[in-house]
C-alpha positions as CSV (number, residue, x, y, z in Angstrom):
1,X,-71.4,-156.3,83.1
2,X,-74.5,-158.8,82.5
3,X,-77.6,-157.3,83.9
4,X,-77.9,-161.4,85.6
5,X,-74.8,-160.6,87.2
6,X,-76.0,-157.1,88.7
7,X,-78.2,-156.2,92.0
8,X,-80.0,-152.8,92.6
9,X,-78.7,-151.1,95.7
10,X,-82.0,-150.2,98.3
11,X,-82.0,-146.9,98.9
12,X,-82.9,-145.9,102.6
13,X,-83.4,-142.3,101.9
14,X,-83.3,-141.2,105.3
15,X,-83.3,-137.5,106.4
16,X,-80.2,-135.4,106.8
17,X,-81.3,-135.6,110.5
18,X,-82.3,-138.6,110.5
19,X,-78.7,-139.8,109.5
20,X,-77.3,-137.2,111.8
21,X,-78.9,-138.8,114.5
22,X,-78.6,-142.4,113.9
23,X,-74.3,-141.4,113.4
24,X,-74.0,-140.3,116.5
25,X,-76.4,-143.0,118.5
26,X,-74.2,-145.3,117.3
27,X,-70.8,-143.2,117.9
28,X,-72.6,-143.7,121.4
29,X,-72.8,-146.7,121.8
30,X,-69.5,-147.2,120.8
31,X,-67.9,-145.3,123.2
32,X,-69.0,-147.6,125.8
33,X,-66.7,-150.1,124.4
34,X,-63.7,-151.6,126.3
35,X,-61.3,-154.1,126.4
36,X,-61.4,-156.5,129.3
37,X,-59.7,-158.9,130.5
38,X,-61.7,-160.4,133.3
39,X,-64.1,-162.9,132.0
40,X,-67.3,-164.1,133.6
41,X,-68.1,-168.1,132.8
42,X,-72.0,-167.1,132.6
43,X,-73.0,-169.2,129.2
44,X,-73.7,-167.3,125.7
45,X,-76.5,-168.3,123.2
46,X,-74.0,-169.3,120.8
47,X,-76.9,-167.7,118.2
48,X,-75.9,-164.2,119.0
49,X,-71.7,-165.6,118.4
50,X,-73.1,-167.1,114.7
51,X,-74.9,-163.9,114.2
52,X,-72.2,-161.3,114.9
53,X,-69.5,-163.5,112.9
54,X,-72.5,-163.7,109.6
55,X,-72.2,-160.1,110.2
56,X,-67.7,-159.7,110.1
57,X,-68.9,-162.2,106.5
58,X,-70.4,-159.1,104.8
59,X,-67.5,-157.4,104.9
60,X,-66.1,-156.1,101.6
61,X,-63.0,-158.0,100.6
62,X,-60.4,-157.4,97.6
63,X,-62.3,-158.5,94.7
64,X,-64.7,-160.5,97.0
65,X,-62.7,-163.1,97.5
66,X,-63.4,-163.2,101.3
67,X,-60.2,-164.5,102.4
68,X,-61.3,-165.3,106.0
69,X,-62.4,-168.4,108.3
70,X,-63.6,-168.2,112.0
71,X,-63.4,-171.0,114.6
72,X,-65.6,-171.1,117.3
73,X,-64.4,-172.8,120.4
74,X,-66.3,-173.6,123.7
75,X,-64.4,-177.0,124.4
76,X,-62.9,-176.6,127.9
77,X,-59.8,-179.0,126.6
78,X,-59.2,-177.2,123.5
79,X,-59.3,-173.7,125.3
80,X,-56.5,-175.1,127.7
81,X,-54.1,-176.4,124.6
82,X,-55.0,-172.7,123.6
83,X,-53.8,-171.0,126.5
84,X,-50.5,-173.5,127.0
85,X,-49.0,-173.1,123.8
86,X,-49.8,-169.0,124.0
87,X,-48.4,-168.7,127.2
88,X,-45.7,-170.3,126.2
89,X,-45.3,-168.1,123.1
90,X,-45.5,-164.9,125.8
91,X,-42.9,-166.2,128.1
92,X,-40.3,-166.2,125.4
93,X,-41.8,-162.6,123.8
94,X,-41.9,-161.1,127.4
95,X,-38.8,-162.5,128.7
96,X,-36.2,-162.6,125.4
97,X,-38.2,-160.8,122.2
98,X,-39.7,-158.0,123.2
99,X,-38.1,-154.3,123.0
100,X,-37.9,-152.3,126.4
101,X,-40.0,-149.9,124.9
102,X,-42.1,-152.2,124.1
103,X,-42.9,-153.5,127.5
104,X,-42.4,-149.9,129.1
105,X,-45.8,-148.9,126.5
106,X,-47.5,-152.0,128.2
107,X,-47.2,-151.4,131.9
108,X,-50.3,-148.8,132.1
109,X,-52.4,-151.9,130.5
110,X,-50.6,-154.0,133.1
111,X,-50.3,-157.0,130.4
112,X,-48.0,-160.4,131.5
113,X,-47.8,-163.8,130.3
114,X,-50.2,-165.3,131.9
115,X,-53.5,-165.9,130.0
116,X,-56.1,-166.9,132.0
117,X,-58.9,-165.6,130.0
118,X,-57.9,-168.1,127.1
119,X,-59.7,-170.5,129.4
120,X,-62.0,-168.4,131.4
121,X,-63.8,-166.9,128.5
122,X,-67.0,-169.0,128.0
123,X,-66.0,-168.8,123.9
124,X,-63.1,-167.9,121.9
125,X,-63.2,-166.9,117.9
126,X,-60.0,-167.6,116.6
127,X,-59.7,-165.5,112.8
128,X,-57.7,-167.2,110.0
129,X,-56.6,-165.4,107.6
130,X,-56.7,-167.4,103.8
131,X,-53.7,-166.2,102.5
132,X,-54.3,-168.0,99.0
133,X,-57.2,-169.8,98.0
134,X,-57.2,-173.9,96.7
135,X,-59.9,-175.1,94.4
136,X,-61.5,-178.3,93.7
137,X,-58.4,-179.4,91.4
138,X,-55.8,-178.3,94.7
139,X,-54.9,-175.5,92.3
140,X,-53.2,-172.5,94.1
141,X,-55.5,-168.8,93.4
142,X,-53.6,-166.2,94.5
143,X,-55.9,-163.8,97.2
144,X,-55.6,-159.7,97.1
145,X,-55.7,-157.5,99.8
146,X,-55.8,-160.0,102.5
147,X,-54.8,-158.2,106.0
148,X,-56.4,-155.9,104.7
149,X,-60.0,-157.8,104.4
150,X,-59.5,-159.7,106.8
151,X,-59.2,-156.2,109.5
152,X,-62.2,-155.2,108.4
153,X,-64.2,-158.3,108.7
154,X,-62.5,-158.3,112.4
155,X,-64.0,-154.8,112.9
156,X,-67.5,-155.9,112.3
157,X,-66.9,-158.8,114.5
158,X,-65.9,-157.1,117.5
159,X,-68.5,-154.2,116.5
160,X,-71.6,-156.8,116.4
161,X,-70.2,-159.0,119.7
162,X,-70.1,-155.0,121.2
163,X,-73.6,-154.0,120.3
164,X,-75.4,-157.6,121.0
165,X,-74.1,-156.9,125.0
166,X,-70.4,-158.8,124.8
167,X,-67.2,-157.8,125.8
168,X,-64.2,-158.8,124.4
169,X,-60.8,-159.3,124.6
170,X,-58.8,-159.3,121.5
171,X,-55.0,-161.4,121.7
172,X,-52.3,-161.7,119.1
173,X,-49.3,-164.3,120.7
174,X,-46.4,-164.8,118.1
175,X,-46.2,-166.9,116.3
176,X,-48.9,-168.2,116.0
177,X,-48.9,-171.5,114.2
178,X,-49.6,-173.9,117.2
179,X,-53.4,-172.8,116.2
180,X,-53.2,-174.4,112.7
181,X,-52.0,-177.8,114.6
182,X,-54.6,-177.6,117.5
183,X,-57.6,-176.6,115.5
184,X,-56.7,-178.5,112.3
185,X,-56.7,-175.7,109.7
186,X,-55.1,-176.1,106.6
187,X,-51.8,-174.5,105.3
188,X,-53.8,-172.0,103.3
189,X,-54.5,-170.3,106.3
190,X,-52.6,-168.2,108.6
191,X,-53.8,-167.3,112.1
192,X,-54.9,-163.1,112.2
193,X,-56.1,-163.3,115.8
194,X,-57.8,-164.7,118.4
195,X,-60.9,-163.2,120.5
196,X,-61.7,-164.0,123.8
197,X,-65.6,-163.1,124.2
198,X,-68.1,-163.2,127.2
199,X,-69.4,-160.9,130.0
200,X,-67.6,-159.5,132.4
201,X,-67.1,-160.9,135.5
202,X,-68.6,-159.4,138.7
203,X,-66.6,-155.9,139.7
204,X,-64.6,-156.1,137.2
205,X,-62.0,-152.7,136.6
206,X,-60.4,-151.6,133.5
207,X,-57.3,-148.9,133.3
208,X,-58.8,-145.6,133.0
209,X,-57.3,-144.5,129.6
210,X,-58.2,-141.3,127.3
211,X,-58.4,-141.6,123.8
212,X,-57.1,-139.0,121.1
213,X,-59.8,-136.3,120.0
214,X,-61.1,-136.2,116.7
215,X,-59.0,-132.8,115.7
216,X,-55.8,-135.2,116.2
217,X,-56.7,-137.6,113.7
218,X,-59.1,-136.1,111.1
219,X,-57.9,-134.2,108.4
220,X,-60.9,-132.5,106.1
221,X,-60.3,-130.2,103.0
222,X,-63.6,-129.0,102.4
C-alpha cells in the first residue's frame, strides 16, 4: 500500500488496570440500559442526536463502503404517516402473519399493534440500509457485508443515544417499504429499522426481565 494512503494508529497505552477498569465502568453503564416504550415529549438538543449518529458513522463496514443512511425526523406530520402505515403493517402481522409462538414469546413484553410512541417520541432515526451503491454515471456498485455493517453501526447508535442520557425504543414493522415512499429515499436503499428516541416519561415501568449470564454465552479456549 502507498505510505499517502496509510494512517498511524495512536496508541493509548493504558495500564492493564487501567483498561480493567475503564471495561467494566462501561459494562456498567450499560447495564442500566432498557428498552422503553413510554416516551416523554420533553425536547432534545438535536446536537447530542447528530453526535451519537457521527458516532454509528465510524463504524467499520465491509471494505469501508459504509452502506448506511440515517433520517432524522421531528416533524409532528411525518411521525403520524410513520405510525399509520406501521400500524397498519402490525394489524395484519399480529392478526394473520405471525406464528402462535411467536406471539406466545411476546406476551411478557406485552407488545400490540398499536404504536403510539411512533408519534410520542420527540425524534425518530429511521436506518437505511444501502443495499448497492450508484455513482455519478447511475452505475450500479455492488456493496459487501451489508446487514452486517449496517448492525454494527446500529449498535453504536443505540450505545451513544444510551450513554448521552436517552432512551430508546427500537421497532422493526414488515415490510417496510412505506418508509422509502414517506421519507423519499431512493431504491438503493432498504429500510433496517426505525428508533424511537427520547426520555422517559414520568413513572414510567418496564417488564422485569433477567438476562443470560456470561458462562451461557462465552466460550474461551485459553
Amino acid at each position: 500500500m502507498n505510505k499517502k494512503n496509510q494512517a498511524y494508529i495512536h496508541s493509548i497505552n493504558l495500564k492493564q488496570k487501567e483498561m480493567i477498569n475503564i471495561s467494566k465502568d462501561f459494562f456498567n453503564k450499560m447495564k442500566t440500559r432498557r428498552t422503553i416504550r413510554d416516551f416523554s415529549s420533553k425536547d432534545i438538543p438535536v446536537k447530542v442526536l447528530e453526535n451519537a449518529i457521527k458516532s454509528a458513522g465510524r463504524a467499520p463496514s465491509g471494505a469501508n463502503q459504509q452502506p448506511w443512511h440515517f433520517v432524522l425526523v421531528s416533524n409532528k406530520k411525518i411521525k403520524k404517516s410513520i405510525r399509520n402505515a406501521a400500524e397498519e403493517e402490525e394489524k395484519a402481522f399480529y392478526t394473520k402473519r405471525a406464528p402462535k409462538e411467536w406471539l406466545n414469546a411476546l406476551k411478557h413484553i406485552g407488545t400490540d399493534a398499536n404504536k403510539p410512541h411512533l408519534e410520542k417520541a420527540p425524534y425518530l432515526i429511521i436506518v437505511f440500509a444501502e443495499r448497492y451503491s450508484v455513482n455519478k454515471k447511475s452505475e450500479k456498485i455492488k456493496n459487501y457485508y451489508v446487514s452486517e455493517s449496517v448492525g454494527i453501526a446500529t449498535g453504536f447508535l443505540i450505545t451513544a443515544l444510551h450513554l448521552s442520557g436517552l432512551a430508546t425504543l427500537t421497532h422493526t414493522p414488515s415490510p417496510m417499504k412505506f418508509l422509502n415512499k414517506i421519507l423519499n429515499r431512493p431504491l438503493n436503499e432498504s429500510a433496517y429499522l426505525i428508533i424511537a428516541v427520547g426520555y422517559p416519561e414520568n413513572n414510567t415501568t418496564v417488564p422485569v426481565i433477567s438476562k443470560k449470564k456470561i458462562s451461557e454465552f462465552l466460550t474461551k479456549f485459553t
